[in-house]
mmCIF entry with sequence, helices, sheets and N, C-alpha, C, O atoms, coordinates in Angstrom:
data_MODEL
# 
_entry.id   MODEL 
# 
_entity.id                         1 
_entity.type                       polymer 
_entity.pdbx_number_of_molecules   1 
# 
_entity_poly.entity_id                      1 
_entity_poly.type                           'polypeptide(L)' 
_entity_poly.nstd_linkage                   no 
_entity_poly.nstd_monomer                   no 
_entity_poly.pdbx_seq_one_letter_code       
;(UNK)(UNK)(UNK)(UNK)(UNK)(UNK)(UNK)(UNK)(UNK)(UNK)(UNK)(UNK)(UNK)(UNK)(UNK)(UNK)
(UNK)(UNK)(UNK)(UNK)(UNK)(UNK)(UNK)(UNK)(UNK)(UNK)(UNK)(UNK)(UNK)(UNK)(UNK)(UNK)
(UNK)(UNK)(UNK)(UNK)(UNK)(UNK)(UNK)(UNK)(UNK)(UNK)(UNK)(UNK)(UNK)(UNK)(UNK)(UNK)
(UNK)(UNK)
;
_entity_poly.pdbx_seq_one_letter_code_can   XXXXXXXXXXXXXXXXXXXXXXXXXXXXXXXXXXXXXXXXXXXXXXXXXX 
_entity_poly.pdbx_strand_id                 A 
# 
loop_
_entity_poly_seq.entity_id 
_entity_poly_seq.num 
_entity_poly_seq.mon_id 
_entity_poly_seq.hetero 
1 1  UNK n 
1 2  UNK n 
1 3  UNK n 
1 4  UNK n 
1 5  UNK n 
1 6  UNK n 
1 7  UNK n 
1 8  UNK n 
1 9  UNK n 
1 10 UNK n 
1 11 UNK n 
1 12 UNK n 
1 13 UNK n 
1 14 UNK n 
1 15 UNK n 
1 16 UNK n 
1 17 UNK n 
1 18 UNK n 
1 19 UNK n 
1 20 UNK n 
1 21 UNK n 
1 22 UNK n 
1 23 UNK n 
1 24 UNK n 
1 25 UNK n 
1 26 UNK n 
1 27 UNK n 
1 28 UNK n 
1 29 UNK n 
1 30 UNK n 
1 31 UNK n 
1 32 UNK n 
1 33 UNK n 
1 34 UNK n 
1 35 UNK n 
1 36 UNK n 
1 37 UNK n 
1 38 UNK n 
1 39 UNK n 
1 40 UNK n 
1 41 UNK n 
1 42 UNK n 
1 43 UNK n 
1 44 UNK n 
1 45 UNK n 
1 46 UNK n 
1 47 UNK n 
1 48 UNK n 
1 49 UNK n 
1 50 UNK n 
# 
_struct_asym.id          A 
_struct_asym.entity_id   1 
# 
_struct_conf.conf_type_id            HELX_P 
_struct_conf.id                      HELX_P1 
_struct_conf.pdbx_PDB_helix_id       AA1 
_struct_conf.beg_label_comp_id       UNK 
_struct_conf.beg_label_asym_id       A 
_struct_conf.beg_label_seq_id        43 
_struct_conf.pdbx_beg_PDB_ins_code   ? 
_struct_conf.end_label_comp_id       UNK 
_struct_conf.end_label_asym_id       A 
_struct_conf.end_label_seq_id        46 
_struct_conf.pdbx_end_PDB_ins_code   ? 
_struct_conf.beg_auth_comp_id        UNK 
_struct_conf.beg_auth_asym_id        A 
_struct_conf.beg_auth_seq_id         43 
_struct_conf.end_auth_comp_id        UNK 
_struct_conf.end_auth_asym_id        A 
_struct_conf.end_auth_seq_id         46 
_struct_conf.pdbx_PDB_helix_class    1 
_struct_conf.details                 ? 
_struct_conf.pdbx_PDB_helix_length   4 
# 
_struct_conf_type.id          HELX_P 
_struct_conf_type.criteria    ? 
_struct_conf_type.reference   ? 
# 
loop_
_struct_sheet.id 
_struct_sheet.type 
_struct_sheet.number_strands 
_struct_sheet.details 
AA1 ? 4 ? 
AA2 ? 4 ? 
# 
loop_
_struct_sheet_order.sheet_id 
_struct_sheet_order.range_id_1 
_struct_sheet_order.range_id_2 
_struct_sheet_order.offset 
_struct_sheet_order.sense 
AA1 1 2 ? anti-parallel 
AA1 2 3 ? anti-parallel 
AA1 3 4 ? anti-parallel 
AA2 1 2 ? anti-parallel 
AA2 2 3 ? anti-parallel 
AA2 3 4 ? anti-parallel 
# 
loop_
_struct_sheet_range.sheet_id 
_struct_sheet_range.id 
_struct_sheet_range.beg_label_comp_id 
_struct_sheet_range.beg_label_asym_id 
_struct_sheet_range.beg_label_seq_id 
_struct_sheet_range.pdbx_beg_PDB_ins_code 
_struct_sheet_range.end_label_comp_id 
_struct_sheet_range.end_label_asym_id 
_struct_sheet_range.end_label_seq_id 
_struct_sheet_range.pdbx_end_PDB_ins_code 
_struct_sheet_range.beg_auth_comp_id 
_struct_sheet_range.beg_auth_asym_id 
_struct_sheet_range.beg_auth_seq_id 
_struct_sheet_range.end_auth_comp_id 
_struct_sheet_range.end_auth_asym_id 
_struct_sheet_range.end_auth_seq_id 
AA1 1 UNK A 3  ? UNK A 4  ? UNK A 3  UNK A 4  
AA1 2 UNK A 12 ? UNK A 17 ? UNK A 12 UNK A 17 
AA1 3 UNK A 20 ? UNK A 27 ? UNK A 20 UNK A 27 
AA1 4 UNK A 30 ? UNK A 32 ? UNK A 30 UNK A 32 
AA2 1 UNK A 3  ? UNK A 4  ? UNK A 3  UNK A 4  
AA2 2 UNK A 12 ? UNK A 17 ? UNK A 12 UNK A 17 
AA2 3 UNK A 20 ? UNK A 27 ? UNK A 20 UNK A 27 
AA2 4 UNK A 36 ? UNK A 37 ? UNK A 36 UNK A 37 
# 
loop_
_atom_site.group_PDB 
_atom_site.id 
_atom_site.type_symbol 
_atom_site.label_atom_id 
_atom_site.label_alt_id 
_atom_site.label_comp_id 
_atom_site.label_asym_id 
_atom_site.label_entity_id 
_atom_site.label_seq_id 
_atom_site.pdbx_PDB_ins_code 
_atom_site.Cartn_x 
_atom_site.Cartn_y 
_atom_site.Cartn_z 
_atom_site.occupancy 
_atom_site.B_iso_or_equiv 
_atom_site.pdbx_formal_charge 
_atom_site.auth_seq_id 
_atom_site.auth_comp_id 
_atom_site.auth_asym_id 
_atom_site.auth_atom_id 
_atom_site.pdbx_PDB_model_num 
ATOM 1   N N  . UNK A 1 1  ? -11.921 1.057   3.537   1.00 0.00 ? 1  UNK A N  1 
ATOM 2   C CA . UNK A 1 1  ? -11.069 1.196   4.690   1.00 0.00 ? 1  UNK A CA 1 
ATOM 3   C C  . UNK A 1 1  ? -9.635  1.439   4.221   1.00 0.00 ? 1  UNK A C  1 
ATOM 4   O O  . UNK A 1 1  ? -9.139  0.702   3.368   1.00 0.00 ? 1  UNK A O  1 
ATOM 5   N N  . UNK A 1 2  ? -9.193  2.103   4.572   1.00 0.00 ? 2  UNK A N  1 
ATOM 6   C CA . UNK A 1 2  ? -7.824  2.197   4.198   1.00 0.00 ? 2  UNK A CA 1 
ATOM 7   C C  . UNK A 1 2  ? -7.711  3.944   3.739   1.00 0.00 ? 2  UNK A C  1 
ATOM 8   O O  . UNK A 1 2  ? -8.638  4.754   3.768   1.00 0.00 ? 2  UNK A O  1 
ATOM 9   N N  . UNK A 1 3  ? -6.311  4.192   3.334   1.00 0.00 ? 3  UNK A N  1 
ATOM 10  C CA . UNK A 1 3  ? -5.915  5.146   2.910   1.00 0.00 ? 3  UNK A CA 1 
ATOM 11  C C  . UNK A 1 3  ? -5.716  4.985   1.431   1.00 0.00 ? 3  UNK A C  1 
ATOM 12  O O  . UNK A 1 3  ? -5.187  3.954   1.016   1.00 0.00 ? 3  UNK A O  1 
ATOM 13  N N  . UNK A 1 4  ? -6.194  6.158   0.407   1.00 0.00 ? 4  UNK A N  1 
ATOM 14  C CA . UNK A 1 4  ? -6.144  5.557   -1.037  1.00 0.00 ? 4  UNK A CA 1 
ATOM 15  C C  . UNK A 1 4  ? -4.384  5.874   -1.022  1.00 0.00 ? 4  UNK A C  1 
ATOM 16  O O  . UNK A 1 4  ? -3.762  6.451   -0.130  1.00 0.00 ? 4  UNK A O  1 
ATOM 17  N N  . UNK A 1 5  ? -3.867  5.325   -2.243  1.00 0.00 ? 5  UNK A N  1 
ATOM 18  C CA . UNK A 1 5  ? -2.416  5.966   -2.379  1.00 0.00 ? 5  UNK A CA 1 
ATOM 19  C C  . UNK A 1 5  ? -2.607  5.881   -3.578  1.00 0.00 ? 5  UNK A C  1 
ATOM 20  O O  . UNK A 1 5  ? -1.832  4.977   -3.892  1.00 0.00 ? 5  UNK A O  1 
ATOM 21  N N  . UNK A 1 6  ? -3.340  6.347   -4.890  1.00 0.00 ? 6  UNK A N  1 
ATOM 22  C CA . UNK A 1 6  ? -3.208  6.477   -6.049  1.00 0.00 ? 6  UNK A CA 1 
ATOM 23  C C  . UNK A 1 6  ? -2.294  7.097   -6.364  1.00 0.00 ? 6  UNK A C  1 
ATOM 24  O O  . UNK A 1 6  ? -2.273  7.243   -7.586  1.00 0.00 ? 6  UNK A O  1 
ATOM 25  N N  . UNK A 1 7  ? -1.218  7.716   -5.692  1.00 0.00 ? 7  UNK A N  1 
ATOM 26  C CA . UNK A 1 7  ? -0.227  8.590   -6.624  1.00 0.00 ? 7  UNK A CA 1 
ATOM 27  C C  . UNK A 1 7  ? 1.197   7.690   -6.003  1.00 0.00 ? 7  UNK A C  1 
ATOM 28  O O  . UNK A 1 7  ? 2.370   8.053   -5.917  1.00 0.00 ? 7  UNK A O  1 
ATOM 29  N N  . UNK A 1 8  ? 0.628   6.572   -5.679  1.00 0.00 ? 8  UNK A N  1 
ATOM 30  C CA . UNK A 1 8  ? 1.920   5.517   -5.523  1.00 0.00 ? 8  UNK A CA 1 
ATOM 31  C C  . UNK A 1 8  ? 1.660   4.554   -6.794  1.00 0.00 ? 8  UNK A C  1 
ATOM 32  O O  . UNK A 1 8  ? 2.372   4.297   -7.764  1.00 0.00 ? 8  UNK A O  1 
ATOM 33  N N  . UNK A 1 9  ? 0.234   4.074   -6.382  1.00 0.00 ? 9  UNK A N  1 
ATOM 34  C CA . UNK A 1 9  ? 0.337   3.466   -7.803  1.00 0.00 ? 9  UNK A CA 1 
ATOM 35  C C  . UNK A 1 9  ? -1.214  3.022   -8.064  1.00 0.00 ? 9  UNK A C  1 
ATOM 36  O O  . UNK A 1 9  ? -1.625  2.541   -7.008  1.00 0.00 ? 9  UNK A O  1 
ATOM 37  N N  . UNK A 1 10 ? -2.018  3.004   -8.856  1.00 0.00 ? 10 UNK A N  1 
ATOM 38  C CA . UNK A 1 10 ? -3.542  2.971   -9.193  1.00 0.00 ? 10 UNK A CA 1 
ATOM 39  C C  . UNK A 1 10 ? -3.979  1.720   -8.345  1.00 0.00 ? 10 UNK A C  1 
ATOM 40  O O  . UNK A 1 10 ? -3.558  0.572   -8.203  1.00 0.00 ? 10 UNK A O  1 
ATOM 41  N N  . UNK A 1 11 ? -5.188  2.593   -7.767  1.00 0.00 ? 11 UNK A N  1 
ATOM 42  C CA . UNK A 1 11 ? -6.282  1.202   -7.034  1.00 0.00 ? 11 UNK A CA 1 
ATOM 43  C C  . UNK A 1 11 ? -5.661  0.272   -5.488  1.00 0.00 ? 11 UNK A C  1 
ATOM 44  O O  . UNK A 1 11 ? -6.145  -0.689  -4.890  1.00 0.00 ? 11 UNK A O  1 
ATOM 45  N N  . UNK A 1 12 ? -4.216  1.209   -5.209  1.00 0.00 ? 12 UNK A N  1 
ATOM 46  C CA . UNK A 1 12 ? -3.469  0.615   -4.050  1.00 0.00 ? 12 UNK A CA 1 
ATOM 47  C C  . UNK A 1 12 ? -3.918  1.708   -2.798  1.00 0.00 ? 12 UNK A C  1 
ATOM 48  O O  . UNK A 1 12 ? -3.846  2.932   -2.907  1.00 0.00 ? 12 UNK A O  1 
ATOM 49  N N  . UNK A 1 13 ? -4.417  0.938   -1.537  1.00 0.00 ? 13 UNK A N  1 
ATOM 50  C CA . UNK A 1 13 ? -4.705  1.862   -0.212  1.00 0.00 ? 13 UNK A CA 1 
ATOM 51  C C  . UNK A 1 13 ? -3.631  1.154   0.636   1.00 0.00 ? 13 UNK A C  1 
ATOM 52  O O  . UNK A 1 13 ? -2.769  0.327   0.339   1.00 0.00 ? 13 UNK A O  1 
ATOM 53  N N  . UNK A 1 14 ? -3.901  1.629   1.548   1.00 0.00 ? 14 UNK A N  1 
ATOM 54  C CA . UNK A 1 14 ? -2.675  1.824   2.851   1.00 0.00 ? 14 UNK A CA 1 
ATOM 55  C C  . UNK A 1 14 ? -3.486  1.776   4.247   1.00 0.00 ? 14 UNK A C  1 
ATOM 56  O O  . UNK A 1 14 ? -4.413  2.577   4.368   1.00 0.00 ? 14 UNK A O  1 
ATOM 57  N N  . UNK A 1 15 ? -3.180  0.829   5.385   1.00 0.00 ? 15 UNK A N  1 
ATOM 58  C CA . UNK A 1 15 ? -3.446  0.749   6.409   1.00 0.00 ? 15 UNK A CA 1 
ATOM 59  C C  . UNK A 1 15 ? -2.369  0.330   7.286   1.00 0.00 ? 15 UNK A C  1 
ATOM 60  O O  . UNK A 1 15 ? -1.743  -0.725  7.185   1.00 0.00 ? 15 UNK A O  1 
ATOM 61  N N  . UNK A 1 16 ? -2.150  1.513   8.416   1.00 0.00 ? 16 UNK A N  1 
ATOM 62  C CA . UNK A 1 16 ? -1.539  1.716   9.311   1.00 0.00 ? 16 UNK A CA 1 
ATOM 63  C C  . UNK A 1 16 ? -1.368  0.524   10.413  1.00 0.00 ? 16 UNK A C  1 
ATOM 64  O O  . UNK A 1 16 ? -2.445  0.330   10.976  1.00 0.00 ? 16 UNK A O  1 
ATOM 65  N N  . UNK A 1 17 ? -0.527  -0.168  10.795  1.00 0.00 ? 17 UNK A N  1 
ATOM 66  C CA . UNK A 1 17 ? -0.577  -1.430  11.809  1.00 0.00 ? 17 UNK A CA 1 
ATOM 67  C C  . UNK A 1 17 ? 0.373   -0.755  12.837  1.00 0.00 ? 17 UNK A C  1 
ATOM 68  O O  . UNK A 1 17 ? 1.442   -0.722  12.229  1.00 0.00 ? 17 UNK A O  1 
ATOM 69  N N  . UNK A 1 18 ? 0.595   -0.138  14.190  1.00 0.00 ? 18 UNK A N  1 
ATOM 70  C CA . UNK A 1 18 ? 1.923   -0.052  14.592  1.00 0.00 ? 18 UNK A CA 1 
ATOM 71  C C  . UNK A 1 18 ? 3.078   1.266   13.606  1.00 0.00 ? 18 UNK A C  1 
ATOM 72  O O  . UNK A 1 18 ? 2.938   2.466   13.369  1.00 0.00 ? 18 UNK A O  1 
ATOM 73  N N  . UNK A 1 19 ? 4.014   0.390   13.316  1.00 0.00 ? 19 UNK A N  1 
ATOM 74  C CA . UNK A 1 19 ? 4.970   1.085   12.868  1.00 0.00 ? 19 UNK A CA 1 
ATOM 75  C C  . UNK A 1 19 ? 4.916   0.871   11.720  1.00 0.00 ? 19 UNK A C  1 
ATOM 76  O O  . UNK A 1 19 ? 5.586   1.614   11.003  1.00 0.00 ? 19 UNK A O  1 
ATOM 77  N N  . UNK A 1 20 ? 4.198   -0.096  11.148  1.00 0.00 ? 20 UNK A N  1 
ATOM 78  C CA . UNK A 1 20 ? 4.537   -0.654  9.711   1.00 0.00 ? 20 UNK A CA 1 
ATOM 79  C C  . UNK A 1 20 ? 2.841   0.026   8.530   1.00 0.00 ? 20 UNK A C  1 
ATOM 80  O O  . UNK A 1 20 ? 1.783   0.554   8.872   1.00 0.00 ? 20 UNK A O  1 
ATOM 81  N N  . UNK A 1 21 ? 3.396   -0.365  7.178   1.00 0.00 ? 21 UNK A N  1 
ATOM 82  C CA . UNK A 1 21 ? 1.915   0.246   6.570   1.00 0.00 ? 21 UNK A CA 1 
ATOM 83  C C  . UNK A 1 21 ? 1.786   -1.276  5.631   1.00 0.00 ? 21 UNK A C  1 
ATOM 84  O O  . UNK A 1 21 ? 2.726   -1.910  5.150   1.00 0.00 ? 21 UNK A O  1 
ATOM 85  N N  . UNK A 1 22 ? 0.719   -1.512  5.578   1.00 0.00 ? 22 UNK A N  1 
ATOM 86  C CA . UNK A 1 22 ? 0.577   -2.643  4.887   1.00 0.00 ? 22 UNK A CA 1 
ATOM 87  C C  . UNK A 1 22 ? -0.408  -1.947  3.560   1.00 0.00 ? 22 UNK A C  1 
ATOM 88  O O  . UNK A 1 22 ? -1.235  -1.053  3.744   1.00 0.00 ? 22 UNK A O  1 
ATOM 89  N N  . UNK A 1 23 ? -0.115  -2.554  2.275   1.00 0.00 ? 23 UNK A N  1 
ATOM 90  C CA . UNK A 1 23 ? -0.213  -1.924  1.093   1.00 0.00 ? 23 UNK A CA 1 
ATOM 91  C C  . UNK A 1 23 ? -1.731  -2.852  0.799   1.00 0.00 ? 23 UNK A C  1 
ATOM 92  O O  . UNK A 1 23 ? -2.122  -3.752  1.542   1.00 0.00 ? 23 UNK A O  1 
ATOM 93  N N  . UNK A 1 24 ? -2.198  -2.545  -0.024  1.00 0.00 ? 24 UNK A N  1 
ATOM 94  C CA . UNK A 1 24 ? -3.250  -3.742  -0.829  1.00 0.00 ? 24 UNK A CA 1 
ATOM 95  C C  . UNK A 1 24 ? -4.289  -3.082  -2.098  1.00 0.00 ? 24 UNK A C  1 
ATOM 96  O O  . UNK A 1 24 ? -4.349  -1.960  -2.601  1.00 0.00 ? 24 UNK A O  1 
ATOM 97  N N  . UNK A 1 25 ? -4.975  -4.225  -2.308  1.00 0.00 ? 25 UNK A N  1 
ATOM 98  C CA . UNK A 1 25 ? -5.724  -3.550  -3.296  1.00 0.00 ? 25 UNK A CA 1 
ATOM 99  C C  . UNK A 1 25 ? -6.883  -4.525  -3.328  1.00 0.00 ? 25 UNK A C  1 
ATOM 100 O O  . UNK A 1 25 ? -6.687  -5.693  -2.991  1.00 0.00 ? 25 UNK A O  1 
ATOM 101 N N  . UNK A 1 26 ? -8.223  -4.060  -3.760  1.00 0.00 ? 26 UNK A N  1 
ATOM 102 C CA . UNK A 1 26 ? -9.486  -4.288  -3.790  1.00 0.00 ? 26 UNK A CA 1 
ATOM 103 C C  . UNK A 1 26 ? -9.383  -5.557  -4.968  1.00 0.00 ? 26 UNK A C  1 
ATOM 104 O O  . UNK A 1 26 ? -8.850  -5.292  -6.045  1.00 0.00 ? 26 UNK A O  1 
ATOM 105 N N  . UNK A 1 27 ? -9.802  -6.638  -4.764  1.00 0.00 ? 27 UNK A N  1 
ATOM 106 C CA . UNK A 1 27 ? -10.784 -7.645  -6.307  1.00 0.00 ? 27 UNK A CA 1 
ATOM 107 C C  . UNK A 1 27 ? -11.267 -8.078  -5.555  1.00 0.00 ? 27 UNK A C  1 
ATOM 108 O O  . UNK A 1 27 ? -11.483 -7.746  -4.390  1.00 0.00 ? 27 UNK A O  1 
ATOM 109 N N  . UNK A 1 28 ? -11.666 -9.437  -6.513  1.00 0.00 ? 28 UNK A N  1 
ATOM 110 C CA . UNK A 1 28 ? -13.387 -9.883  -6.313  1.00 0.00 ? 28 UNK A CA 1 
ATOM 111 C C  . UNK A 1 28 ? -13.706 -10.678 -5.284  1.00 0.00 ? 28 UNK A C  1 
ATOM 112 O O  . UNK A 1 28 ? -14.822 -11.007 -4.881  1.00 0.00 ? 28 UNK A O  1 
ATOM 113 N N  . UNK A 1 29 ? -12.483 -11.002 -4.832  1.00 0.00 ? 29 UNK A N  1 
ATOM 114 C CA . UNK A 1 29 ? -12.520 -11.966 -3.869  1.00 0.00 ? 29 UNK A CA 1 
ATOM 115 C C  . UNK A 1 29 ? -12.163 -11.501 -2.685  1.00 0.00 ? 29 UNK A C  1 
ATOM 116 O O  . UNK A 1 29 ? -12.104 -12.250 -1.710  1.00 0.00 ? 29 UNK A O  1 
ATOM 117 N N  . UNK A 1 30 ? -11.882 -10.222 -2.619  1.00 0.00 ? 30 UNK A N  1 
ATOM 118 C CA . UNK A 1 30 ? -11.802 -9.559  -1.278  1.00 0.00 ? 30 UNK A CA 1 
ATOM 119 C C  . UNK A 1 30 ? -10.289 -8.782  -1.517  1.00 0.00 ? 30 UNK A C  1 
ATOM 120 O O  . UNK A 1 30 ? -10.234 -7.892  -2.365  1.00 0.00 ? 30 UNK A O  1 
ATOM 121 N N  . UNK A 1 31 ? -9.288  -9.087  -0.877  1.00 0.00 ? 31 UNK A N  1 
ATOM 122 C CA . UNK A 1 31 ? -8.399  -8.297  -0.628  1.00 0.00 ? 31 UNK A CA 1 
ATOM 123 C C  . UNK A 1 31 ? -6.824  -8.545  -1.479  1.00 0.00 ? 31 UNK A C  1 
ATOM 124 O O  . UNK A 1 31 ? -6.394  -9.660  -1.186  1.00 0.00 ? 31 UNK A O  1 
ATOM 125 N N  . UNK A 1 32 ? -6.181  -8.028  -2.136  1.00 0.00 ? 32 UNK A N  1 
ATOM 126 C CA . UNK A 1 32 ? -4.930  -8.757  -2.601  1.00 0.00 ? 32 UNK A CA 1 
ATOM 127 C C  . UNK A 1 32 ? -3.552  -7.955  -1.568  1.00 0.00 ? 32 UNK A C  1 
ATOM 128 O O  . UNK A 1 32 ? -3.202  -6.869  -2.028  1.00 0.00 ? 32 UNK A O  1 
ATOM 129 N N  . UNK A 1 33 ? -2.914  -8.342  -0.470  1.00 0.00 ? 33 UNK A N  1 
ATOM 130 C CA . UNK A 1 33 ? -1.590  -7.787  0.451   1.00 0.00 ? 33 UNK A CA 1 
ATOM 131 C C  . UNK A 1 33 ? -0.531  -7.520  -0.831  1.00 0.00 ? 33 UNK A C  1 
ATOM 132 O O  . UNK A 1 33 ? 0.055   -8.412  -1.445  1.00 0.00 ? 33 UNK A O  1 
ATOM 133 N N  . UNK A 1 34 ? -0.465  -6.568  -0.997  1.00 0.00 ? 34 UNK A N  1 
ATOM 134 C CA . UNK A 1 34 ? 0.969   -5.844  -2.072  1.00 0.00 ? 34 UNK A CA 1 
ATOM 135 C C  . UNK A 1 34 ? 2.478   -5.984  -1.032  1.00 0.00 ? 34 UNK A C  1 
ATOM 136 O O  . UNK A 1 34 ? 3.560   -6.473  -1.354  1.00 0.00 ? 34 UNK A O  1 
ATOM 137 N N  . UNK A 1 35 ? 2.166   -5.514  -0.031  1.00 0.00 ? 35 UNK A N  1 
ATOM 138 C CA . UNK A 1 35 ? 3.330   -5.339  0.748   1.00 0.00 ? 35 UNK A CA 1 
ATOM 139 C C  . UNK A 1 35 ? 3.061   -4.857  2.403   1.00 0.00 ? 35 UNK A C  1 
ATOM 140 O O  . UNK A 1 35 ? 2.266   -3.959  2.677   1.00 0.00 ? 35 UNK A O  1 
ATOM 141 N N  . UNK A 1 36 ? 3.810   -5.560  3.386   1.00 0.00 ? 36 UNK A N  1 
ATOM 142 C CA . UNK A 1 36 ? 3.769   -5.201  4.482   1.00 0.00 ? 36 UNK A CA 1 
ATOM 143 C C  . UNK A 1 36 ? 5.471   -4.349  4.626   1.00 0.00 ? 36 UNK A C  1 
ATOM 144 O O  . UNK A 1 36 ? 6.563   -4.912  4.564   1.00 0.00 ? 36 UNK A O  1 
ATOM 145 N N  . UNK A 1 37 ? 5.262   -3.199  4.782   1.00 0.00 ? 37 UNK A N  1 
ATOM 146 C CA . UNK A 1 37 ? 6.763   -2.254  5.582   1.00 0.00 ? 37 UNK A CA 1 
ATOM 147 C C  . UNK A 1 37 ? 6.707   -1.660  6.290   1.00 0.00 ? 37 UNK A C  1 
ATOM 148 O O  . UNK A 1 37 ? 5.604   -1.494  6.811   1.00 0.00 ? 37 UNK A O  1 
ATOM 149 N N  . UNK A 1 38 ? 8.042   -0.831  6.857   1.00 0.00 ? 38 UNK A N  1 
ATOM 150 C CA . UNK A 1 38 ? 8.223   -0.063  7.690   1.00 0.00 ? 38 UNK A CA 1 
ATOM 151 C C  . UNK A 1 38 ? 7.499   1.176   7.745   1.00 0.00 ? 38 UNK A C  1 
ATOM 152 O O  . UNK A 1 38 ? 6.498   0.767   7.155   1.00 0.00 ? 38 UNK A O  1 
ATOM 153 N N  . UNK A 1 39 ? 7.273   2.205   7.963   1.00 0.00 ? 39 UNK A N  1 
ATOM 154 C CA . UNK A 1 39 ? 6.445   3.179   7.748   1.00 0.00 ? 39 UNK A CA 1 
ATOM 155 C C  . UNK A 1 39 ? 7.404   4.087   7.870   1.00 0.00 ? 39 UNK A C  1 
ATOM 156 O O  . UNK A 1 39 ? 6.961   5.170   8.253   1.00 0.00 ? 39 UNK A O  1 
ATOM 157 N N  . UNK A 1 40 ? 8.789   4.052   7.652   1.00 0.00 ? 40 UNK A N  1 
ATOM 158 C CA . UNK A 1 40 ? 9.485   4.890   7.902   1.00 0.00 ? 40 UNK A CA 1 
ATOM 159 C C  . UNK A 1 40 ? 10.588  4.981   6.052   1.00 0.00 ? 40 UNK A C  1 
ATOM 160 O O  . UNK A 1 40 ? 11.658  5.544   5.820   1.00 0.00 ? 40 UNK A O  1 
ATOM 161 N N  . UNK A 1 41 ? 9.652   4.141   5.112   1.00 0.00 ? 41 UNK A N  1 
ATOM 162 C CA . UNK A 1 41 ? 10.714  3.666   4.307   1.00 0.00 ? 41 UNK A CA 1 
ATOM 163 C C  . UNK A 1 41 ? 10.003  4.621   3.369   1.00 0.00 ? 41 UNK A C  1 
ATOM 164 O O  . UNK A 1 41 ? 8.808   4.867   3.532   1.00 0.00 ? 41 UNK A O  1 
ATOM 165 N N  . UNK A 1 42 ? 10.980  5.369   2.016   1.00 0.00 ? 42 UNK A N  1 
ATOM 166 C CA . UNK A 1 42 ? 10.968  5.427   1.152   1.00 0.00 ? 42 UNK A CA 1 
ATOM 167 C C  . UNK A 1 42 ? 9.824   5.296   0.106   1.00 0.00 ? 42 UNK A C  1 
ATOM 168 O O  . UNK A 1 42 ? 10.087  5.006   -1.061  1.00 0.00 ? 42 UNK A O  1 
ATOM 169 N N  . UNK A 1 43 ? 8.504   5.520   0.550   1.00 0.00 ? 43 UNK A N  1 
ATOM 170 C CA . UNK A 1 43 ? 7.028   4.915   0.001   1.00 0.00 ? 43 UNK A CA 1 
ATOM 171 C C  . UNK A 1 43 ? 7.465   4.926   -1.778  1.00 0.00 ? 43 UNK A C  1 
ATOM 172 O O  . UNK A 1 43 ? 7.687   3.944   -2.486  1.00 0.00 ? 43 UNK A O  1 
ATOM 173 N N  . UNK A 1 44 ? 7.486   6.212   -2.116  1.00 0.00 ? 44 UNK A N  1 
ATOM 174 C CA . UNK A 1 44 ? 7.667   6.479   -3.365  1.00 0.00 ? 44 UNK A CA 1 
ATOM 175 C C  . UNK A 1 44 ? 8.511   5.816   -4.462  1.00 0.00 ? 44 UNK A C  1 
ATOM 176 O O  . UNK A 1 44 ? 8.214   5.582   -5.633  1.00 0.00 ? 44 UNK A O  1 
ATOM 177 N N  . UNK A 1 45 ? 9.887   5.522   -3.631  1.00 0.00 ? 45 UNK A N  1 
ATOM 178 C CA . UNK A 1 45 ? 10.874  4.722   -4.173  1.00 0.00 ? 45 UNK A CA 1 
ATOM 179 C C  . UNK A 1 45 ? 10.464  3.182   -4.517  1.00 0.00 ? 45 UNK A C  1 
ATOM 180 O O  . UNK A 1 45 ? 10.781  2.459   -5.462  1.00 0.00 ? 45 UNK A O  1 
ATOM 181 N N  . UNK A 1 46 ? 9.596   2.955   -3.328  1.00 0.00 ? 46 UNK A N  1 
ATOM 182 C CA . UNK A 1 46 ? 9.336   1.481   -3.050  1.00 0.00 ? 46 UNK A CA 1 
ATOM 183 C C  . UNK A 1 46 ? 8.516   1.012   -4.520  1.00 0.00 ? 46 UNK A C  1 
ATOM 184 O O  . UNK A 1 46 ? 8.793   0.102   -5.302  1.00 0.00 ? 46 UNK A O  1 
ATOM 185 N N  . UNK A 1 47 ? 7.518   1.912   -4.546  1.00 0.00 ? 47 UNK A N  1 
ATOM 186 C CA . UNK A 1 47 ? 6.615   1.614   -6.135  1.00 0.00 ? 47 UNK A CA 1 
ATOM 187 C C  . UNK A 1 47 ? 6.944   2.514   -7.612  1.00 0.00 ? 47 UNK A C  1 
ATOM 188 O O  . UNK A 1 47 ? 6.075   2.681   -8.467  1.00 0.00 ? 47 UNK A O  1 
ATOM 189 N N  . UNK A 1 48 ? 8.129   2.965   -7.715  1.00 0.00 ? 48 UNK A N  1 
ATOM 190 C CA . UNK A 1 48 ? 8.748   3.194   -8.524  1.00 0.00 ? 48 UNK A CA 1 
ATOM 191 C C  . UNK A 1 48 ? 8.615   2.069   -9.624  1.00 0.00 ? 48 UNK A C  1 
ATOM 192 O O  . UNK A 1 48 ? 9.008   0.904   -9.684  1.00 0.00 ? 48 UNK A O  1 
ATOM 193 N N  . UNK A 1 49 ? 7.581   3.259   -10.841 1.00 0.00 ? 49 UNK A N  1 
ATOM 194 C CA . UNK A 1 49 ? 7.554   2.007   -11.932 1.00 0.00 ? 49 UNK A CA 1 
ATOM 195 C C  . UNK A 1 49 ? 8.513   2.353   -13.121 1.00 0.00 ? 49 UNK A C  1 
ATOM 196 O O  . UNK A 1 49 ? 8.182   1.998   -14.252 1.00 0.00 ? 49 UNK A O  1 
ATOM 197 N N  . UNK A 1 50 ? 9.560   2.957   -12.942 1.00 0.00 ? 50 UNK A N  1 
ATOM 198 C CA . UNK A 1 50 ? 10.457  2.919   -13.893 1.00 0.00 ? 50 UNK A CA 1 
ATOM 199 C C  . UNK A 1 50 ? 11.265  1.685   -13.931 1.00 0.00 ? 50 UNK A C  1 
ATOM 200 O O  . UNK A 1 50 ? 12.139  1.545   -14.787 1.00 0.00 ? 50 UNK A O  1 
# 
């Protein structure tokens, strides 16, 4: 479920709530929340691994 975003950053999807996108990623125990934001922000900047 979700949207993949591998070119934000490996193994992270994206699901739409409203206005906001809430980030996450798959283990064993079910779900890990990376980040809840705006959907209007900067995606790319946000997971900037420099």
């Amino acid at each position: 479920m979700g949207r993949r975003r591998d070119e934000l950053f490996p193994m992270v999807r994206s699901f739409p709530v409203d206005n906001y996108l809430i980030f996450y990623r798959p283990i064993t125990e079910g779900i890990e929340v990376l980040r809840v934001i705006s959907g209007y922000q900067d995606l790319t900047k946000l997971f900037d691994r420099d």
